[in-house]
C-alpha positions as a Markdown table, in Angstrom:
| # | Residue | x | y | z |
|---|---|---|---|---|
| 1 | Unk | -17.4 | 7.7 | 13.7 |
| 2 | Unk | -13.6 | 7.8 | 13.5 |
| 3 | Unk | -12.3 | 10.3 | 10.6 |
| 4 | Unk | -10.3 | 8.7 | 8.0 |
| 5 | Unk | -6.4 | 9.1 | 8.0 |
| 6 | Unk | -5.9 | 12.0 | 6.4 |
| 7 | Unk | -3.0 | 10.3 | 4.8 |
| 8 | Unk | -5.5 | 8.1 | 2.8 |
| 9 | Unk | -7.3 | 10.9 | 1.9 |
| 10 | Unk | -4.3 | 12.9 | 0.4 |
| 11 | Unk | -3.1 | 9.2 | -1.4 |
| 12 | Unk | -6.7 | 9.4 | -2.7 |
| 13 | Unk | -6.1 | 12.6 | -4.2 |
| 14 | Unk | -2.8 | 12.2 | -5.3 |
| 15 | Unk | -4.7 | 8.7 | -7.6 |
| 16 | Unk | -7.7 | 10.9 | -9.0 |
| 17 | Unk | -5.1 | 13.6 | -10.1 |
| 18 | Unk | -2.6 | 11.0 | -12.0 |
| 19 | Unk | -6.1 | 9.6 | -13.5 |
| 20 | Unk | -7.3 | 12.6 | -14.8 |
| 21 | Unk | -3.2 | 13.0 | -16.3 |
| 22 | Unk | -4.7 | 10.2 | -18.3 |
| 23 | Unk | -1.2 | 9.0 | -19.2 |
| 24 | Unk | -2.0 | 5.0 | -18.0 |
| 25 | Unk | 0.2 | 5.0 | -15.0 |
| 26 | Unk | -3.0 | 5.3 | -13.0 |
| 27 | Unk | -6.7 | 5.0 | -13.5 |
| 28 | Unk | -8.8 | 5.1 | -10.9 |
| 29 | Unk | -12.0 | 6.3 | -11.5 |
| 30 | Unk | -13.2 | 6.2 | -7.9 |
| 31 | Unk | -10.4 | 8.0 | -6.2 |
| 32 | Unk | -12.3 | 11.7 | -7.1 |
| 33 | Unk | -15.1 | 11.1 | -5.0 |
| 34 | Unk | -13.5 | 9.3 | -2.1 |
| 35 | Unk | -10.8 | 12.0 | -2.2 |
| 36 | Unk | -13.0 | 14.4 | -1.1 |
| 37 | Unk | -12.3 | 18.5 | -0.8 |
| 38 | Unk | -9.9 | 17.6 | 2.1 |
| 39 | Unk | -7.9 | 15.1 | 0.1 |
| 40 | Unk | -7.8 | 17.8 | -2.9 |
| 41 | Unk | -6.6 | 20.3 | 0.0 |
| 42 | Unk | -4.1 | 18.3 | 1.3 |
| 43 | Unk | -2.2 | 17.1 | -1.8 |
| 44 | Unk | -2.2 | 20.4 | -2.8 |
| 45 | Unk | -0.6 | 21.8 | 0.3 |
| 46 | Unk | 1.9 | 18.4 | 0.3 |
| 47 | Unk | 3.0 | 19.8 | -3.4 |
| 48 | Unk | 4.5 | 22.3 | -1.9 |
| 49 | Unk | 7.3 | 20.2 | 0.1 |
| 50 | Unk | 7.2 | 17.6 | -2.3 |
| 51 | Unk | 6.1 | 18.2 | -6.1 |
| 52 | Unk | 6.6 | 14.7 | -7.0 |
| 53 | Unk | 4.0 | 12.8 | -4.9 |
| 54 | Unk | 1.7 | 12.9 | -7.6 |
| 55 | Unk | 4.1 | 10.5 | -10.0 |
| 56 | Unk | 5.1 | 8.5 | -6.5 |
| 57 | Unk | 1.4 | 7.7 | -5.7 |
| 58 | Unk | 1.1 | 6.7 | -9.9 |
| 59 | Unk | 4.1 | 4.4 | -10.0 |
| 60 | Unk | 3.3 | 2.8 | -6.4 |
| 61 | Unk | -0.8 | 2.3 | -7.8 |
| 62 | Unk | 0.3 | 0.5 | -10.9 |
| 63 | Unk | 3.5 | -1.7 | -9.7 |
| 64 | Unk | 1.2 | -3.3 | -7.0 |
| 65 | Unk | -1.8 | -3.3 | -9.8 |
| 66 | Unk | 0.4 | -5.3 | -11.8 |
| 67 | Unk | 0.9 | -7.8 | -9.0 |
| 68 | Unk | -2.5 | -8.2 | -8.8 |
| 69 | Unk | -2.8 | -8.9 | -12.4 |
| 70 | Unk | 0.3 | -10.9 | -12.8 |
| 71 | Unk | -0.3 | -13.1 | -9.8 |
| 72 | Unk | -3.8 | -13.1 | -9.6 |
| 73 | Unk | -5.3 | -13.5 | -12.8 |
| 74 | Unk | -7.0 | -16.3 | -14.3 |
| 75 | Unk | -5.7 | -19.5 | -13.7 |
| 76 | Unk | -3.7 | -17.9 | -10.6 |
| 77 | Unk | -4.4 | -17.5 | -6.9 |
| 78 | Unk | -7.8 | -16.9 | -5.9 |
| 79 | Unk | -6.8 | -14.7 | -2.7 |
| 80 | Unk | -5.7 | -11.2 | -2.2 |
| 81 | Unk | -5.3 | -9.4 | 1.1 |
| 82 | Unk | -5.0 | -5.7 | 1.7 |
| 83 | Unk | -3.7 | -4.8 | 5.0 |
| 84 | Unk | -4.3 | -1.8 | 6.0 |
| 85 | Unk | -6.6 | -1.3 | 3.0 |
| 86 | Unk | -7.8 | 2.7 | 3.5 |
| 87 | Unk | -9.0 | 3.8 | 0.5 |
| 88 | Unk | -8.0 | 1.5 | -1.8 |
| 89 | Unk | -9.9 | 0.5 | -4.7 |
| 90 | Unk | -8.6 | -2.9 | -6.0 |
| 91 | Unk | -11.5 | -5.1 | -5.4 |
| 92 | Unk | -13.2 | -2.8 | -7.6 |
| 93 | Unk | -11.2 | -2.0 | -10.4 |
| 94 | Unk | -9.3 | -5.8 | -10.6 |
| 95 | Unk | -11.6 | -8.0 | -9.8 |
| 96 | Unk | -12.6 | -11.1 | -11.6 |
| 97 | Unk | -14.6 | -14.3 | -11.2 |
| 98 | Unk | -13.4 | -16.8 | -8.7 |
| 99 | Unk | -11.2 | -14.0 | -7.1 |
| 100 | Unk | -11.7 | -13.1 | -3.7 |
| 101 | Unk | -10.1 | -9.7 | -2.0 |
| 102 | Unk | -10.0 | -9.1 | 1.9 |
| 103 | Unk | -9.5 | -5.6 | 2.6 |
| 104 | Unk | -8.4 | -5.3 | 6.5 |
| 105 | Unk | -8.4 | -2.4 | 8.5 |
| 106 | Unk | -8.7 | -1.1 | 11.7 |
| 107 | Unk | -12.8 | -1.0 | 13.0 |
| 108 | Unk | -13.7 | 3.0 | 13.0 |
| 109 | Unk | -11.5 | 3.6 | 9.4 |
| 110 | Unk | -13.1 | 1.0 | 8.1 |
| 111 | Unk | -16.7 | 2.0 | 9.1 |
| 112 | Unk | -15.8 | 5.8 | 7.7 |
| 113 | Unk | -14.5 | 3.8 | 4.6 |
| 114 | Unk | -17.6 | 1.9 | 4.0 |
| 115 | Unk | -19.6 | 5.7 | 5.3 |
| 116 | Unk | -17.6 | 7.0 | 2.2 |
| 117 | Unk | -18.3 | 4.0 | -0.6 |
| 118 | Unk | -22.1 | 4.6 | 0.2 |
| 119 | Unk | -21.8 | 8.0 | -1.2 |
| 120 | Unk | -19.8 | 7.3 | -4.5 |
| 121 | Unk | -22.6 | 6.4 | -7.4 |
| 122 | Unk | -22.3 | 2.8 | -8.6 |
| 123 | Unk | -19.2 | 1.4 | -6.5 |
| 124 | Unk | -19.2 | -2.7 | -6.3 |
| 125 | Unk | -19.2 | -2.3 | -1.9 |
| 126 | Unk | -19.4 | -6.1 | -2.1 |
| 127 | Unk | -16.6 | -7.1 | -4.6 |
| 128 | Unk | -14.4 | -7.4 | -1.3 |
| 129 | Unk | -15.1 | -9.1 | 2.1 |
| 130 | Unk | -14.1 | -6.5 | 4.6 |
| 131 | Unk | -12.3 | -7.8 | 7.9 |
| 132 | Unk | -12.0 | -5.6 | 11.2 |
| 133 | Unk | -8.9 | -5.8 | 13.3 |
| 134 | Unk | -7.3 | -4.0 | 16.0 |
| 135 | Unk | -3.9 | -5.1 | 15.2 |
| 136 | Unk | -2.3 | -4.3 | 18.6 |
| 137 | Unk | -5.1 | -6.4 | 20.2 |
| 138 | Unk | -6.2 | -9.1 | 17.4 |
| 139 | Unk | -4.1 | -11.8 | 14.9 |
| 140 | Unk | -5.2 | -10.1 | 11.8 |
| 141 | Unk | -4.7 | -13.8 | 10.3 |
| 142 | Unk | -7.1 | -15.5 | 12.4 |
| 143 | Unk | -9.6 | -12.3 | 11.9 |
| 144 | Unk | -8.9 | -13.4 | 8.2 |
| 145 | Unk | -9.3 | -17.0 | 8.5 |
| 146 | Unk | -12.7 | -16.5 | 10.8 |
| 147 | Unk | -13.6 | -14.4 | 7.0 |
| 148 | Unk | -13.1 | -17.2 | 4.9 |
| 149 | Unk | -9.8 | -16.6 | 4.1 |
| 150 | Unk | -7.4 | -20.1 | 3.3 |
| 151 | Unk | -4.1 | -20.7 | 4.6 |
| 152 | Unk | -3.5 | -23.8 | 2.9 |
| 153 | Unk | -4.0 | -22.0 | -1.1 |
| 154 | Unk | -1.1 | -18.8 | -1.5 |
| 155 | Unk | -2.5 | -15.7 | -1.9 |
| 156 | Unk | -1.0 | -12.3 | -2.5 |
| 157 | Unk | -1.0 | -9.6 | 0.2 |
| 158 | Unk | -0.4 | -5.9 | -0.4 |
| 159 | Unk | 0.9 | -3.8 | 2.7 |
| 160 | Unk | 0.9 | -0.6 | 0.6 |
| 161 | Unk | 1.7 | 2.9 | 2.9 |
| 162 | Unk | 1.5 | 1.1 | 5.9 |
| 163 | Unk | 4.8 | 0.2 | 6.7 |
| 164 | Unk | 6.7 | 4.0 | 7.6 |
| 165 | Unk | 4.0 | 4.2 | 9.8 |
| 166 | Unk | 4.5 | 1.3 | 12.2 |
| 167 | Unk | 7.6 | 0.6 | 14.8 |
| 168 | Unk | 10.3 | -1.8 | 14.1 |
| 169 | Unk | 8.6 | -4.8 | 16.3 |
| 170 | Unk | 5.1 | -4.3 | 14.4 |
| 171 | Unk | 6.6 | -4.9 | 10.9 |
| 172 | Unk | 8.6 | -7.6 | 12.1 |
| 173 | Unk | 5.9 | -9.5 | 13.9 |
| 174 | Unk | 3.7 | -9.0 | 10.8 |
| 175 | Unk | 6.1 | -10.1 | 8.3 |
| 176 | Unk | 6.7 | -13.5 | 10.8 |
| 177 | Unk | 3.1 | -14.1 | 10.9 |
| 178 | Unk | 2.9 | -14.0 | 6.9 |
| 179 | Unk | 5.6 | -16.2 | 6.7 |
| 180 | Unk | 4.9 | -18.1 | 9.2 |
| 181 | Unk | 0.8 | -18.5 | 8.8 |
| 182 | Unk | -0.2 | -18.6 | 5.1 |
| 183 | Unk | 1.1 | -20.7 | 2.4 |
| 184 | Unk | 4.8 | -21.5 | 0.9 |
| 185 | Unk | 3.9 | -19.8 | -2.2 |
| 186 | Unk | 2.0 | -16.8 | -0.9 |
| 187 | Unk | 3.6 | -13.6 | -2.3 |
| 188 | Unk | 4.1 | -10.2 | 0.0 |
| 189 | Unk | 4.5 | -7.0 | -1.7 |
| 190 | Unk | 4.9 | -3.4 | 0.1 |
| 191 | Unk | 7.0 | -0.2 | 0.0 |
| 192 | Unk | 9.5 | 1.6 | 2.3 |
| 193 | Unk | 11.0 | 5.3 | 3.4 |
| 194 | Unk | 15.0 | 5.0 | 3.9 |
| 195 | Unk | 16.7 | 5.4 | 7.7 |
| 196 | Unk | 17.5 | 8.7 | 6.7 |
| 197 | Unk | 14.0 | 10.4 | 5.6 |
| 198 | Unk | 12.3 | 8.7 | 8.7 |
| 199 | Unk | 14.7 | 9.5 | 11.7 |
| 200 | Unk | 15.4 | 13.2 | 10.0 |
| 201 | Unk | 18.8 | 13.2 | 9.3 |
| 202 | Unk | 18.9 | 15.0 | 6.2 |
| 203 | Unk | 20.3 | 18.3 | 4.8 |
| 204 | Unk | 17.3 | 19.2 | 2.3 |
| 205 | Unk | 14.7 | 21.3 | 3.7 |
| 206 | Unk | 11.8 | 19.9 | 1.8 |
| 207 | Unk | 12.9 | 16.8 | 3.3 |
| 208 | Unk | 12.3 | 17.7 | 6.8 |
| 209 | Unk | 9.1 | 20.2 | 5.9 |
| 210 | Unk | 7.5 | 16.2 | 4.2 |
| 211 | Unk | 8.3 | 14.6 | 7.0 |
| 212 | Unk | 6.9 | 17.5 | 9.6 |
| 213 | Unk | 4.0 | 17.6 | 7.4 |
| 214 | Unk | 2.8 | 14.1 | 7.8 |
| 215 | Unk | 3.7 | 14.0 | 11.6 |
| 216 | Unk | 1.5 | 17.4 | 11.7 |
| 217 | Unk | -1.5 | 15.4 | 10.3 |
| 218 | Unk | -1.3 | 12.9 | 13.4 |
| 219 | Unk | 0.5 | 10.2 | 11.1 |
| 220 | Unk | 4.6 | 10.4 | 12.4 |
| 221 | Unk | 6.7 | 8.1 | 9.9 |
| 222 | Unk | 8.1 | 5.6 | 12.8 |
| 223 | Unk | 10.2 | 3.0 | 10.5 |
| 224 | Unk | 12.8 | 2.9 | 7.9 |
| 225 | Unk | 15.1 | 0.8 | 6.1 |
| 226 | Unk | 18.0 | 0.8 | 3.7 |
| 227 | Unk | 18.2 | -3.1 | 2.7 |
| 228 | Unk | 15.2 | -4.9 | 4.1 |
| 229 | Unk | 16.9 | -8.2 | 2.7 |
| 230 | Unk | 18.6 | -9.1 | 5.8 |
| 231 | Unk | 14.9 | -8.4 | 7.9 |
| 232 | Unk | 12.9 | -10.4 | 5.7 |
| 233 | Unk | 16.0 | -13.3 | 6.1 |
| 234 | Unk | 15.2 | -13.3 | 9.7 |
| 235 | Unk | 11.4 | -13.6 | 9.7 |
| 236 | Unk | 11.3 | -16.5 | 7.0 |
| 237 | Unk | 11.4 | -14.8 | 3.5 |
| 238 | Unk | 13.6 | -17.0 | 0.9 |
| 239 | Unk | 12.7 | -15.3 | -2.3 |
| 240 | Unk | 13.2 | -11.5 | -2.2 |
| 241 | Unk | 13.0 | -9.1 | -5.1 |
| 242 | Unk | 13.6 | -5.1 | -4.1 |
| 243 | Unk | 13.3 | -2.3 | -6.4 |
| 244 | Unk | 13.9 | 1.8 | -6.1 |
| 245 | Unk | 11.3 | 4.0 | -7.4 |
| 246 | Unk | 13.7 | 5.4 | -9.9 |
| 247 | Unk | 13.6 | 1.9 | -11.6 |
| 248 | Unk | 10.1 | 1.7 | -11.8 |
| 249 | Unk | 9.4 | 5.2 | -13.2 |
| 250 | Unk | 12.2 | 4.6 | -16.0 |
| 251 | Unk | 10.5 | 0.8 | -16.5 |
| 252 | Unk | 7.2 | 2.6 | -16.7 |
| 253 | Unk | 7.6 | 5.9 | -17.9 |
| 254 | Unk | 11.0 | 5.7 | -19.7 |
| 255 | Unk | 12.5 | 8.8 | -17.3 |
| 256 | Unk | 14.9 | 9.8 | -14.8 |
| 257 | Unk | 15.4 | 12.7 | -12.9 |
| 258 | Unk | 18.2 | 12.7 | -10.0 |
| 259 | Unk | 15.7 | 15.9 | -8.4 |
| 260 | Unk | 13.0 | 13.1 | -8.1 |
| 261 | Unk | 14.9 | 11.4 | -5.1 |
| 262 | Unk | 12.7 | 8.1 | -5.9 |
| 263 | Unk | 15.9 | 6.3 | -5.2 |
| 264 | Unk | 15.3 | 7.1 | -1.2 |
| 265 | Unk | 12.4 | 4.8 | -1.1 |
| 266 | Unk | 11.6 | 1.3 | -2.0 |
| 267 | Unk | 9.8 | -1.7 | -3.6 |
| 268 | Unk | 9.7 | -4.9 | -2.2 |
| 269 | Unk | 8.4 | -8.2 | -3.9 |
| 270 | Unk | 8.9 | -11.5 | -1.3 |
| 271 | Unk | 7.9 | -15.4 | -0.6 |
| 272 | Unk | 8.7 | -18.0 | 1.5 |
| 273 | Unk | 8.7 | -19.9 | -1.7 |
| 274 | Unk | 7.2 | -18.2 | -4.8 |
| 275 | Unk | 9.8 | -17.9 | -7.6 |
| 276 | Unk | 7.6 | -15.9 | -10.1 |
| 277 | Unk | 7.3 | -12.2 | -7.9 |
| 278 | Unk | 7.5 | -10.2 | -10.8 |
């Protein structure tokens, strides 16, 4: 069995931590156990370069938990897709009658997913429908579609730490399918690194020592972008809301610190059609 991305792990970690803050950023009471000693290792080590990860991971977890609630709560849509799901935990902690999540993932990580859910006491395995995909092989739509999933009703999809990871072409030919395959009013929502961090053009030290550390862990950042606007104009998007971290962590926790850098990496609501993103 495929080990899980050590990333997810660390993300994991970084969810049970700002849980355990118990501030109400974050609560996810199964991110302990799927965490795991390695996950607990490896946010401890990613401190080091980057003492802010643990607030980053907090404020990402609840603006896309609030999408989900916003969007997808009663009397909303019935559909929510998680693409390139890892260890997330949504189905669990947000579902609700009549709503159906698909996590998709890649075959092996999602086996050593499901390896991990069997361990963790009392977690709802079947509050999501889980759809394999080799996304350089498969259309991860029709894989969804062959799952039950609608393309006629709008749903919301989350693409949350997927995106750095990718090349330019696979981020553009997923956000064309979206657009293209599901519903008018189907809502997108996903976060991004700036050109800068990604390519490694940048003075601070701890910038370079994050971005080594990831690539050391097997996971390179591959893709950036400063103003996705014009990108999501070109695949289809019409309704496009971005955000910086710094705005959400003063919406959410009333602070601002320039040392934080959350204004290097953003938040991005879009729709072909949807008005209400936020």
């Amino acid at each position: 069995m495929e080990r899980p991305s050590a990333t997810a792990l660390m993300v994991a970690a970084y969810r049970a931590r700002a849980t355990a803050r118990g501030d109400g950023i974050c609560n996810d009471p199964w991110a302990l156990a799927l965490a795991g000693k390695e996950g607990h290792e490896l946010a401890a080590r990613y401190d080091e370069t980057f003492p802010h990860m643990e607030l980053w991971i907090a404020l990402r977890t609840a603006f896309f938990d609030a999408r989900v609630r916003r969007l997808a709560g009663p009397g909303g849509m019935d559909q929510v897709v998680l693409l390139g799901a890892g260890f997330d935990t949504r189905a669990a902690r947000l579902g609700r009658e009549g709503l159906r999540f698909f996590e998709v993932d890649r075959g092996p990580s999602q086996l050593a997913k499901l390896d991990s859910l069997a361990r963790v006491d009392g977690y709802p395995v079947a509050s999501a429908t889980y759809v394999t995909c080799d996304f350089e092989r498969e259309d991860f739509l029709e894989r969804l579609v062959d799952a039950g999933f609608s393309t006629e009703r709008p749903a919301l999809l989350l693409w949350e730490g997927v995106t750095a990871y990718l090349t330019e072409p696979a981020v553009r030919a997923t956000l064309r399918r979206i657009a293209q395959g599901t519903a008018p009013a189907s809502v997108l929502g996903f976060e991004h690194l700036r050109r800068k961090i990604v390519s490694g053009d940048v003075r601070d030290e701890k910038d370079k020592e994050s971005r080594a550390f990831v690539s050391n862990l097997g996971e390179p950042l591959r893709f950036g972008v400063d103003y996705p606007l014009p990108m999501l104009f070109e695949e289809g998007f019409r309704r496009v809301r971005m955000l910086t971290f710094d705005e959400v962590c003063l919406d959410l926790t009333g602070t601002y610190e320039r040392d934080r850098a959350f204004r290097y990496q953003g938040l991005v609501v879009t729709s072909r059609a949807a008005n209400e993103l936020l």
